[in-house]
KOLMAR-57331 format. One record per residue (C-alpha): residue in one letter; z, y, x. Coordinates in pm, 1 decimal. Layout:
<domars>
@code a c3 Z c2 Y c1 X
...
</domars>
This chain:
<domars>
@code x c3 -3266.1 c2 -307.0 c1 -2887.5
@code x c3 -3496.3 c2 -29.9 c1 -2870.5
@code x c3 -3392.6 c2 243.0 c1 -2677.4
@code x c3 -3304.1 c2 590.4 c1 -2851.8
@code x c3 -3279.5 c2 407.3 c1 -3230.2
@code x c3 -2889.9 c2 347.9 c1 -3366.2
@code x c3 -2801.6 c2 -20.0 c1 -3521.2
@code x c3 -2786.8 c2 -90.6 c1 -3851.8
@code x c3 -2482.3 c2 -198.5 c1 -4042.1
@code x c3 -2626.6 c2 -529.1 c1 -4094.9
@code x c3 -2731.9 c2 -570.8 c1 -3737.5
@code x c3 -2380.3 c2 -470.3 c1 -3602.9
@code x c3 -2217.1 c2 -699.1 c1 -3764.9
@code x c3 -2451.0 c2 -981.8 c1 -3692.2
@code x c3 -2434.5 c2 -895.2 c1 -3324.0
@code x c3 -2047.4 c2 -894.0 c1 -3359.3
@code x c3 -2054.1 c2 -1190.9 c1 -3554.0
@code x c3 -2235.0 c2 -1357.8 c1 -3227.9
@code x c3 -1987.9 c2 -1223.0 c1 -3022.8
@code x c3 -1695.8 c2 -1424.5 c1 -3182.0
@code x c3 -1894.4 c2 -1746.7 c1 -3197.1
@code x c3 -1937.2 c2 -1725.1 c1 -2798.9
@code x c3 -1557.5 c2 -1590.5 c1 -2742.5
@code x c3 -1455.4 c2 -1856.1 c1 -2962.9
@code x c3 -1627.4 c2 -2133.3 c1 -2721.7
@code x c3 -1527.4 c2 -1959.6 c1 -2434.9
@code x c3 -1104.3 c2 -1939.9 c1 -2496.6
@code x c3 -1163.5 c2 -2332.1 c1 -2552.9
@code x c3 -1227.7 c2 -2347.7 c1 -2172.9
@code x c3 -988.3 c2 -2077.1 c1 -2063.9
@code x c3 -684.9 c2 -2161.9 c1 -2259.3
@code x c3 -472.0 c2 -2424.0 c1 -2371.5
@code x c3 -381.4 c2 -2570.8 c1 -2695.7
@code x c3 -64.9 c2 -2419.9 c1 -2676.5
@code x c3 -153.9 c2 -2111.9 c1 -2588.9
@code x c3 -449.9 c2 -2054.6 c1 -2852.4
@code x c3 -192.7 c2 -2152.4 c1 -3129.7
@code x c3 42.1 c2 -1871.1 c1 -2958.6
@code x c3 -226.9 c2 -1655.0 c1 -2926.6
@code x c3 -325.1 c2 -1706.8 c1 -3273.8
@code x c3 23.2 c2 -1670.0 c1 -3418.9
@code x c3 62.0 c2 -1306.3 c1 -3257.0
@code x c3 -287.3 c2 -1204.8 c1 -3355.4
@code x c3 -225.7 c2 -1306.9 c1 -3715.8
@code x c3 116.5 c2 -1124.0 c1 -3688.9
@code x c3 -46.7 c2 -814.2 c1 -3628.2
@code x c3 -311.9 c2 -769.3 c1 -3908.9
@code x c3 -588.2 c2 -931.6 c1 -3695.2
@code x c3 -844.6 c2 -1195.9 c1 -3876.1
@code x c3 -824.5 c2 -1479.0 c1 -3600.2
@code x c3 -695.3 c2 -1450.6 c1 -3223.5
@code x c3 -1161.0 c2 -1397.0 c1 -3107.5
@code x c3 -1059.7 c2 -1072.2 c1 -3335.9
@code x c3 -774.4 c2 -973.8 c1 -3130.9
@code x c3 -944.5 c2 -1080.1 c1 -2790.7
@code x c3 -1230.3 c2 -863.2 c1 -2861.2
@code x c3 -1026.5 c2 -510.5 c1 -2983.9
@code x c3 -796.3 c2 -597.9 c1 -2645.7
@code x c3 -1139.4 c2 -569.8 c1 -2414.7
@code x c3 -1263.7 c2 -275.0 c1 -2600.9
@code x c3 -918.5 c2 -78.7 c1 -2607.6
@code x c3 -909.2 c2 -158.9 c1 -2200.2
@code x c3 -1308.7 c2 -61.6 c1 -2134.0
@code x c3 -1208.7 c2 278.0 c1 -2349.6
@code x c3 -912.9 c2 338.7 c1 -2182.0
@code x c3 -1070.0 c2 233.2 c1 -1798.8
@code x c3 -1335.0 c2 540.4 c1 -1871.5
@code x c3 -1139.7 c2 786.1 c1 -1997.8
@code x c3 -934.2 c2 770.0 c1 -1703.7
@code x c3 -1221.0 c2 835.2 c1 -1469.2
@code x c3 -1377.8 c2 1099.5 c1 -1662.6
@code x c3 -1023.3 c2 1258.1 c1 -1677.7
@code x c3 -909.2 c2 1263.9 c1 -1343.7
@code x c3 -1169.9 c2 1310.9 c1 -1129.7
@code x c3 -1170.7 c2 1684.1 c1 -963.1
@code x c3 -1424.3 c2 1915.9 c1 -1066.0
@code x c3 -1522.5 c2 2220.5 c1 -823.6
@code x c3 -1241.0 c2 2141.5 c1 -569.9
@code x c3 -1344.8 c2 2243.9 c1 -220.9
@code x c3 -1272.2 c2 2014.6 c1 55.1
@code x c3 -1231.7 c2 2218.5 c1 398.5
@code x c3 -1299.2 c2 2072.1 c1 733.0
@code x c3 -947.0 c2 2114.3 c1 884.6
@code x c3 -998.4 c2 1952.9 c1 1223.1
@code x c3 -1280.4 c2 1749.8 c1 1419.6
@code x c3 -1324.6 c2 1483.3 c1 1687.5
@code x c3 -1596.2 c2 1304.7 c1 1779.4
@code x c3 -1460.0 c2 987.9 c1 1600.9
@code x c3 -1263.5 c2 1136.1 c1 1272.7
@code x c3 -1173.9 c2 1427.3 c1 1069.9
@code x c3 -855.8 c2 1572.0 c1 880.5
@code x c3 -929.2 c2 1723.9 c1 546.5
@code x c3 -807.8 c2 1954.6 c1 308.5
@code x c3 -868.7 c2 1885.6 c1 -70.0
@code x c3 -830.7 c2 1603.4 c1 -319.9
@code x c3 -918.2 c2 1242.4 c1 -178.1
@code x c3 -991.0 c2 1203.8 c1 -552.0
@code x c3 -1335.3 c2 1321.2 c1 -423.8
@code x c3 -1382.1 c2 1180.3 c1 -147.1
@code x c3 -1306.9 c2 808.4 c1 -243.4
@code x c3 -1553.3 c2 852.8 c1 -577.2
@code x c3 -1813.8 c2 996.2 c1 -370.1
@code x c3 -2061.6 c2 719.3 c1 -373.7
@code x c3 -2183.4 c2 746.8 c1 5.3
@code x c3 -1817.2 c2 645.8 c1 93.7
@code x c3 -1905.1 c2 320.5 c1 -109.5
@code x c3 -1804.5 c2 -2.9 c1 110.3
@code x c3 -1759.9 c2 202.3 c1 419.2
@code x c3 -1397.9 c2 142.1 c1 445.7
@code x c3 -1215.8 c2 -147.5 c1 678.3
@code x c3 -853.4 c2 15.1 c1 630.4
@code x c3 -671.6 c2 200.4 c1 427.1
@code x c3 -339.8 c2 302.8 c1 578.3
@code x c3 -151.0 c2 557.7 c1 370.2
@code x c3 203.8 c2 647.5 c1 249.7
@code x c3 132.7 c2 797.6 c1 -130.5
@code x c3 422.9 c2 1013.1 c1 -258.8
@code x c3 688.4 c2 852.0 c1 -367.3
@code x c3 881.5 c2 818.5 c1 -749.2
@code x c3 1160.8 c2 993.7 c1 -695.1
@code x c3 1344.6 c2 1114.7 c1 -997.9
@code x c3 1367.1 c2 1445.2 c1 -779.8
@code x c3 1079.3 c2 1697.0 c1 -718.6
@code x c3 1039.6 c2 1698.0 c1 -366.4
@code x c3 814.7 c2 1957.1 c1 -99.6
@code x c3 556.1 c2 1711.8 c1 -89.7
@code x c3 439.6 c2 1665.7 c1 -438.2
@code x c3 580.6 c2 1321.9 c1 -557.4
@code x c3 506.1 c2 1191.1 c1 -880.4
@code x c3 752.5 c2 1086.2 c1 -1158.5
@code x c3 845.3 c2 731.3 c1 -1106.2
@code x c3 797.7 c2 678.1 c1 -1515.3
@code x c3 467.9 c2 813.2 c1 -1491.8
@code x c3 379.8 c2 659.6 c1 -1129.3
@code x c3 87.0 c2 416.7 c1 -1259.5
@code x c3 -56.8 c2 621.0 c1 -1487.7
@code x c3 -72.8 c2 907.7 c1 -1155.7
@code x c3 -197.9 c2 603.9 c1 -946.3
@code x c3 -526.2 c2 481.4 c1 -1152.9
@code x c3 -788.8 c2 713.0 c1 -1058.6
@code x c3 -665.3 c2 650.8 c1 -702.7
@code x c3 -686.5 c2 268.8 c1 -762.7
@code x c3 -1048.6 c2 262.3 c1 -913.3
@code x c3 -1155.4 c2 506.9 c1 -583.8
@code x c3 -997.2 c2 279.1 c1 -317.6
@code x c3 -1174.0 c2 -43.4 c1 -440.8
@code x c3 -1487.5 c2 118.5 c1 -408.2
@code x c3 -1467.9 c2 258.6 c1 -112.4
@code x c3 -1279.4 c2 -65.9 c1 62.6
@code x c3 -1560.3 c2 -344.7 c1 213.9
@code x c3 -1507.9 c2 -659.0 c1 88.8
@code x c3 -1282.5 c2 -788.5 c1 340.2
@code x c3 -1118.0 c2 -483.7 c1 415.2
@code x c3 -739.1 c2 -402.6 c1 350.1
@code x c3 -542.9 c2 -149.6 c1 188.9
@code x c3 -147.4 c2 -94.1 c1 322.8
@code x c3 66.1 c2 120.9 c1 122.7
@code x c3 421.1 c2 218.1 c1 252.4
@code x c3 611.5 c2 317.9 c1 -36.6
@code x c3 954.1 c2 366.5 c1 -62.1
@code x c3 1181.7 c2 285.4 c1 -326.1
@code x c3 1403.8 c2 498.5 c1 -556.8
@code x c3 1766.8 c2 446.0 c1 -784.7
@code x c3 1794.6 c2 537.3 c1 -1168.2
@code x c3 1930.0 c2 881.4 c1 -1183.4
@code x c3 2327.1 c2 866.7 c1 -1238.2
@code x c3 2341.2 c2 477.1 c1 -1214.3
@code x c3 2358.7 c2 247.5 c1 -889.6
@code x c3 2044.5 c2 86.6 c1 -1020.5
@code x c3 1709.1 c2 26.9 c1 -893.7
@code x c3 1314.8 c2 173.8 c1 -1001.3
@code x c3 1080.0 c2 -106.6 c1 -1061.3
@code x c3 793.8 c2 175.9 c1 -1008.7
@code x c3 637.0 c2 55.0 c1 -677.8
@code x c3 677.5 c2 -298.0 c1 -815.0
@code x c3 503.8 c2 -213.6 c1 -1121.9
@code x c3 185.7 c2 -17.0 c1 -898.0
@code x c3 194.9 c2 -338.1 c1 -690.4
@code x c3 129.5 c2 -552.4 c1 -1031.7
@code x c3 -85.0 c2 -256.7 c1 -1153.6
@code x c3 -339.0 c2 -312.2 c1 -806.6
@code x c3 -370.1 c2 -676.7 c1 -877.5
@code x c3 -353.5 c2 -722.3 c1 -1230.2
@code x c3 -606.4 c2 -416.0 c1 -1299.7
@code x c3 -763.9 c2 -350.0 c1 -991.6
@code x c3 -870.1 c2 -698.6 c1 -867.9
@code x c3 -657.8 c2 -642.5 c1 -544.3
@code x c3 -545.2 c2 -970.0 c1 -368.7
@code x c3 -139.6 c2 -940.9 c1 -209.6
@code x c3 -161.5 c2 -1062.3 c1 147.4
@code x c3 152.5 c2 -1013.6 c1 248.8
@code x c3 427.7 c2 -780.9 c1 186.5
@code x c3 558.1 c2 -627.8 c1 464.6
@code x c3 887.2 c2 -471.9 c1 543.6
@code x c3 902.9 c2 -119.0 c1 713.5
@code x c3 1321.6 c2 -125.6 c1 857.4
@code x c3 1439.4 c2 220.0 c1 954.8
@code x c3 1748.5 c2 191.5 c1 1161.5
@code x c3 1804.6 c2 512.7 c1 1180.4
@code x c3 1806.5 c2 574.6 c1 811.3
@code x c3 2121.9 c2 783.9 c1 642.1
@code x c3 2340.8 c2 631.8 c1 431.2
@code x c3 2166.8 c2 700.5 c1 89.0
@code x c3 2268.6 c2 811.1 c1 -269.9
@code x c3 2630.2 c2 891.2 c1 -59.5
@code x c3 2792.5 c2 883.9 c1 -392.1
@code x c3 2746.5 c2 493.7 c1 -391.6
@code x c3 2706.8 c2 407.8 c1 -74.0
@code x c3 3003.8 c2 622.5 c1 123.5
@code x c3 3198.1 c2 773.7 c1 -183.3
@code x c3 3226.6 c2 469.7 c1 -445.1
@code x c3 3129.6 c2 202.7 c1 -162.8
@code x c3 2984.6 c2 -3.0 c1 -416.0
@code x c3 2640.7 c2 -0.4 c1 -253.6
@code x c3 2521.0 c2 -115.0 c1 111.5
@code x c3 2288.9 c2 156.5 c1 302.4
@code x c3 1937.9 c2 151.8 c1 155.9
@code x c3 1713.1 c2 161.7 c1 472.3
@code x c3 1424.0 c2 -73.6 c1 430.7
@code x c3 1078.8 c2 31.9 c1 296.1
@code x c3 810.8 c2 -217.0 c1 73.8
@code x c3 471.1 c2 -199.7 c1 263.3
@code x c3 214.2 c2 -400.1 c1 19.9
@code x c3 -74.1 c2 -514.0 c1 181.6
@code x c3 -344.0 c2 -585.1 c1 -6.0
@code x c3 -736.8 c2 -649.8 c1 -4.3
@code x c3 -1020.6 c2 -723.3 c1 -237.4
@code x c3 -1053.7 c2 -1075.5 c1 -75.2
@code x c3 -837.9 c2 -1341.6 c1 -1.4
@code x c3 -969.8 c2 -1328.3 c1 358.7
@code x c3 -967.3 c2 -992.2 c1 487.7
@code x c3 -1024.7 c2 -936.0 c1 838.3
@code x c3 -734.6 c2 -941.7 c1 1045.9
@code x c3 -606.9 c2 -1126.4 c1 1344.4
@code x c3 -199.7 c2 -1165.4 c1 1478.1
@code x c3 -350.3 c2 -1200.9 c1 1835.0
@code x c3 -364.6 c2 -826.1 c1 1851.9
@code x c3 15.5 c2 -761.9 c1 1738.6
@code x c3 166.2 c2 -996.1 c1 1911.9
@code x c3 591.0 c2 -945.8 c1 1993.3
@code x c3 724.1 c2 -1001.0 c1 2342.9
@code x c3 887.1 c2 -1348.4 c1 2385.4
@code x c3 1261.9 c2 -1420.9 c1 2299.8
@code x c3 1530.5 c2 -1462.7 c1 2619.3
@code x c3 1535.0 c2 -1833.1 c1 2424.1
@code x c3 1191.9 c2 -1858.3 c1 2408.9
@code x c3 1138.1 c2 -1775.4 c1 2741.0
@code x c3 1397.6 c2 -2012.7 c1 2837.5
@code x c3 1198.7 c2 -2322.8 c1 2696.1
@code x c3 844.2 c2 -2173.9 c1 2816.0
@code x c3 1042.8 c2 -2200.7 c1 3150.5
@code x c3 1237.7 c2 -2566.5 c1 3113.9
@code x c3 1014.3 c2 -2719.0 c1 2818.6
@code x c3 1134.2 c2 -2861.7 c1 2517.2
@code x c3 1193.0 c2 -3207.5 c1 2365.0
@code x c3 910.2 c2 -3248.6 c1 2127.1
@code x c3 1015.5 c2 -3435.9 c1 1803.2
@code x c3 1149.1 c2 -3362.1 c1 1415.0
@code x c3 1393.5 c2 -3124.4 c1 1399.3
@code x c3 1665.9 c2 -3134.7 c1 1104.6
@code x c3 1450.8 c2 -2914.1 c1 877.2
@code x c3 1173.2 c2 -3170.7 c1 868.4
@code x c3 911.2 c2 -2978.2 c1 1105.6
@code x c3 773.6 c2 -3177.4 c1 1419.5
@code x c3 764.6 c2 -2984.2 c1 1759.8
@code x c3 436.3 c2 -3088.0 c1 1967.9
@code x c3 379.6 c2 -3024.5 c1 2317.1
@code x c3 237.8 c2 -2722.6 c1 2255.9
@code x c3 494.8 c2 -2534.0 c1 2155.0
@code x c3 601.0 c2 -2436.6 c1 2528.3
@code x c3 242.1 c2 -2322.2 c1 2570.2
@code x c3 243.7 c2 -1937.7 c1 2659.9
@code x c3 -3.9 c2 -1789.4 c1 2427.2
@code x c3 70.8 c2 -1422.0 c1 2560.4
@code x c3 411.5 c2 -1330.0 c1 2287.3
@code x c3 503.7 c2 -1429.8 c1 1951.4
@code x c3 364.2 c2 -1397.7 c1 1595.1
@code x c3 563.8 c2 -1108.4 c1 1463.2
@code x c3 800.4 c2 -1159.1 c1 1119.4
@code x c3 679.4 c2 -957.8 c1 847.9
@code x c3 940.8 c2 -696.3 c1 938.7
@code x c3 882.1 c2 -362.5 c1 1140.6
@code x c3 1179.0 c2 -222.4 c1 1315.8
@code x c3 1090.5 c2 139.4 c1 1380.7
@code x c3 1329.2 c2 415.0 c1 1441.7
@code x c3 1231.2 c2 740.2 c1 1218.2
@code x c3 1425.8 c2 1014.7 c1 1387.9
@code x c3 1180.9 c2 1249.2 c1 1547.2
@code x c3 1349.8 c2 1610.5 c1 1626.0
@code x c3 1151.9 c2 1758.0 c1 1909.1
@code x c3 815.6 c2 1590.9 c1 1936.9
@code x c3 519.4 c2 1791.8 c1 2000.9
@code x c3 455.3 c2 1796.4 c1 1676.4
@code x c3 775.2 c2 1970.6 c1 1586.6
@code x c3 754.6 c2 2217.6 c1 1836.3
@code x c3 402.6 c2 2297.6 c1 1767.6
@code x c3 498.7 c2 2336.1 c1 1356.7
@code x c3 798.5 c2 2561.7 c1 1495.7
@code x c3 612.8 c2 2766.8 c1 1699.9
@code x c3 316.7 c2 2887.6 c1 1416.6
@code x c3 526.7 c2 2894.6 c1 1163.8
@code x c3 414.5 c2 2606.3 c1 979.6
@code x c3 642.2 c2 2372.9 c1 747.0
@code x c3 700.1 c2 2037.6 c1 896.9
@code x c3 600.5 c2 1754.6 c1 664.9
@code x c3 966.6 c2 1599.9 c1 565.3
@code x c3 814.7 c2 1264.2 c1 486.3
@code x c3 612.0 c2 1149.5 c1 848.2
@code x c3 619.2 c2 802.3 c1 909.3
@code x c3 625.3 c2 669.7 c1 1286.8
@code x c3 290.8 c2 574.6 c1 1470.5
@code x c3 458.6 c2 196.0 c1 1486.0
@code x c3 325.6 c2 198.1 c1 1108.3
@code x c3 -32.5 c2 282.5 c1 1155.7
@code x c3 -31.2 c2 119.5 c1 1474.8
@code x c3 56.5 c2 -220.6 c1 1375.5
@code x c3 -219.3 c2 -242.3 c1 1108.8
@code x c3 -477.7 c2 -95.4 c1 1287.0
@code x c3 -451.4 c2 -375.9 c1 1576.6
@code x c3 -363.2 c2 -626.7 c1 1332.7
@code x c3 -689.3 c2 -555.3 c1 1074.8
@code x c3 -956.3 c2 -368.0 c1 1243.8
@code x c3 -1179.0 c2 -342.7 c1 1580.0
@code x c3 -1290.9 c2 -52.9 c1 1749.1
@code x c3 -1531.9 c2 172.9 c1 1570.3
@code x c3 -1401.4 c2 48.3 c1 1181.5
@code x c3 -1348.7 c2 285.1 c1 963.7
@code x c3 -952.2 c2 386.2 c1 866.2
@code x c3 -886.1 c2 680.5 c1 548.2
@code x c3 -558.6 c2 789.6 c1 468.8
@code x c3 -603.2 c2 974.2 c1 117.4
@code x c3 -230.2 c2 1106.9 c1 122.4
@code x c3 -263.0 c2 1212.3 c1 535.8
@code x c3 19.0 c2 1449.9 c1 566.1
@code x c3 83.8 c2 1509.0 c1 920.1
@code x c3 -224.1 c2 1292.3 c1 993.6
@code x c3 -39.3 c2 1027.7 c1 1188.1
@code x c3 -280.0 c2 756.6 c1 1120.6
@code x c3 -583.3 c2 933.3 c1 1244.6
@code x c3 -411.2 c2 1034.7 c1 1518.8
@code x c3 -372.5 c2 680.9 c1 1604.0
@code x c3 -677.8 c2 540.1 c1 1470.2
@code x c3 -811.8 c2 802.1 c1 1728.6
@code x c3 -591.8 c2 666.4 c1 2012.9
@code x c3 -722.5 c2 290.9 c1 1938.5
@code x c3 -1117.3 c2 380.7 c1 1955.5
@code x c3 -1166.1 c2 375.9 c1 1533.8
@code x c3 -1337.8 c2 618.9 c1 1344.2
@code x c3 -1102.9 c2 807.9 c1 1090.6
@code x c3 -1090.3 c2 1027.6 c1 785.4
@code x c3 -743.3 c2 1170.4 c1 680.3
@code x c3 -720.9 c2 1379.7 c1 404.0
@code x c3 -475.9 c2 1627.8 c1 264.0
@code x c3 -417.6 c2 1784.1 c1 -56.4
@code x c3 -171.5 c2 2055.5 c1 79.6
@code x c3 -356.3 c2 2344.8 c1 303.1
@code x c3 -49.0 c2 2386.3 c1 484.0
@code x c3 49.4 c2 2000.8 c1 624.1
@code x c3 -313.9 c2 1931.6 c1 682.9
@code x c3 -300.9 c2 2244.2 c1 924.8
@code x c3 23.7 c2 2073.5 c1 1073.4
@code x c3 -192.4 c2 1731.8 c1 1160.9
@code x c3 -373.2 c2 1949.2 c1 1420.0
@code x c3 -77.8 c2 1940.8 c1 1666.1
@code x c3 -136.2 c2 1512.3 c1 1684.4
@code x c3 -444.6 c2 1567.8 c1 1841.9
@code x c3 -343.7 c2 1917.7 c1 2064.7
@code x c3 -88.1 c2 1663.5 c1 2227.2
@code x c3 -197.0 c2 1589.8 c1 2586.3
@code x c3 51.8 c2 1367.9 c1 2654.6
@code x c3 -15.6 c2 980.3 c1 2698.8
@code x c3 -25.4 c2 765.2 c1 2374.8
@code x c3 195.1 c2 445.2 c1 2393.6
@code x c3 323.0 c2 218.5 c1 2120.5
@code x c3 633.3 c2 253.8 c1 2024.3
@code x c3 861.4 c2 -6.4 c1 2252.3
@code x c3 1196.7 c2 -51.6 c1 2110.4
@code x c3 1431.2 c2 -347.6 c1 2084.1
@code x c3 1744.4 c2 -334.6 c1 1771.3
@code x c3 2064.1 c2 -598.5 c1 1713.4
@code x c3 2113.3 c2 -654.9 c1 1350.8
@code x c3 2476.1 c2 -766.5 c1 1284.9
@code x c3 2582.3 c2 -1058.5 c1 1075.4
@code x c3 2815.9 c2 -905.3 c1 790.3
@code x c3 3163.7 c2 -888.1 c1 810.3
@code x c3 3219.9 c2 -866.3 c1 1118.2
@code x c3 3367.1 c2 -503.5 c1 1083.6
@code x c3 3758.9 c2 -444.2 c1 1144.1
@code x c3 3829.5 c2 -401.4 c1 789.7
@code x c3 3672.1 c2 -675.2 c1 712.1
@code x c3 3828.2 c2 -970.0 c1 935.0
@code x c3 4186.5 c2 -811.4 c1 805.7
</domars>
């Protein structure tokens, strides 16, 4: 085609006509027989000529839609203020929207560690979204983090989930954005992870301590995800201390053989390899009341961000998915938690924050003199019904 001169009606709809001839060899190869015919059957249902009809308007209808959302969402003549500096990482104040389209940031990313707002049915301090209209909200966000993301990099999203207003039913929102990521976006699903808040309230009290109808809601969906089946990561670095059991056979051995589930125990499982390979569950106590950071908030005046996660979060996927001197963004940084830790474990950071006044908060992480440690902390979860009203 020669550029600057429009098609012809007669070219178009040879071109197009070429188009359905390689479509229609291609869905030979990517579908069944079965499916073509049910394929076909809807396509015909709905006005279409053939199913390489409907194919086609599907692909154009999703390559319209994919660039209208960019065009629409992206911020135009937002300012994004240097809030903080350290020789490693930076908080900042303004849309990440920016940031994570700017094309220097390109494949420059080895973690993503962030806690989005949540879709709550009720408006909240911290600007949550809608849960009906969470995807939608999510996109541009989406389309930014795969291009900033290297190719074996990793993108962890704590999100919390949320009940129907008036009913003791569930949201599917942070399942759909989950589907959304992979389905849309290319992203793989490593492994879900499970953020367990002991601590936790007893939560919507009309069904859970009013009605009893409803057990206490107090574990949180952490997706991880990445744009490769193999992203970096290693469970060397994350390792849990050993069991009283475990430490028992490290100490007396073990009789190797096939236990009743079918698995065979070698010799080497009473080889100390330095702790165990953690469960896919993070027990983590959220019940900070008079941490620096408080204080600090509480002393110049500033509102304390109601919805801080603990540094066990960042913590754990920052040992278990990066080395020193990667790269880790939170795009949602509220209180700047993980850059404070990235800082703490030698990585370079960029946390950004849409609200002037929480990104001002996240300067109190790094004002704190006192020694970093991990988070140590051992919990006993309960069998059910062992309560007193219950063995009656």
């Amino acid at each position: 085609m020669i550029k600057g001169k429009k098609l012809g009606t007669g070219v178009k709809n040879l071109l197009i006509s070429k188009i359905k001839k390689i479509v229609s060899k291609a869905t030979l190869n990517l579908f069944s027989m079965k499916e073509m015919r049910d394929i076909t059957s809807f396509a015909l249902g709905r006005g279409y000529l053939n199913a390489q009809e409907y194919l086609l308007d599907l692909h154009f209808q999703a390559k319209k839609n994919a660039t209208k959302i960019s065009k629409f969402d992206l911020p135009k003549g937002s300012k994004t203020k240097i809030v903080h500096k350290t020789k490693l990482g930076r908080i900042l104040n303004g849309n990440s929207l920016k940031w994570l389209h700017d094309k220097k940031n390109a494949s420059s990313v080895s973690l993503v560690m962030t806690s989005p707002p949540y879709g709550l049915l009720n408006q909240k301090s911290y600007g949550n979204e809608s849960a009906r209209e969470y995807c939608d909200w999510f996109r541009p966000f989406a389309e930014g983090l795969s291009k900033v993301l290297k190719h074996n990099g990793s993108l962890v999203i704590d999100i919390g989930g949320t009940w129907i207003k008036g009913a003791p039913i569930r949201s599917l929102y942070h399942f759909d954005l989950l589907q959304m990521l992979c389905k849309e976006y290319g992203f793989y699903l490593c492994q879900e992870h499970y953020w367990w808040n002991p601590g936790k309230l007893p939560s919507p009290a009309s069904w859970v301590t009013i009605k009893r109808s409803r057990v206490k809601d107090s574990v949180n969906c952490i997706w991880w995800l990445s744009k490769s089946p193999n992203p970096k990561a290693n469970n060397r670095n994350v390792l849990s201390p050993y069991s009283d059991t475990m430490l028992a056979v490290l100490k007396n051995g073990y009789h190797q053989g096939i236990r009743p589930s079918g698995h065979f125990i070698s010799s080497k499982f009473t080889k100390d390899n330095g702790g165990s390979i953690p469960p896919n569950l993070i027990a983590a106590a959220n019940t900070d009341s008079s941490s620096f950071y408080i204080e600090y908030c509480r002393k110049h005046n500033l509102k304390i961000h109601p919805a801080r996660f603990p540094s066990a979060l960042p913590d754990y996927f920052i040992r278990f998915l990066t080395t020193k001197n990667d790269l880790v963004i939170d795009p949602f940084g509220g209180s700047s938690m993980t850059g404070y830790v990235a800082e703490k474990l030698h990585r370079k950071w960029v946390s950004i924050e849409l609200d002037e006044g929480f990104s001002k908060t996240g300067v109190a992480r790094f004002l704190d003199k006192s020694e970093y440690k991990p988070m140590k902390s051992r919990y006993e979860i309960f069998s059910p019904s062992q309560g007193s009203i219950s063995r009656k």
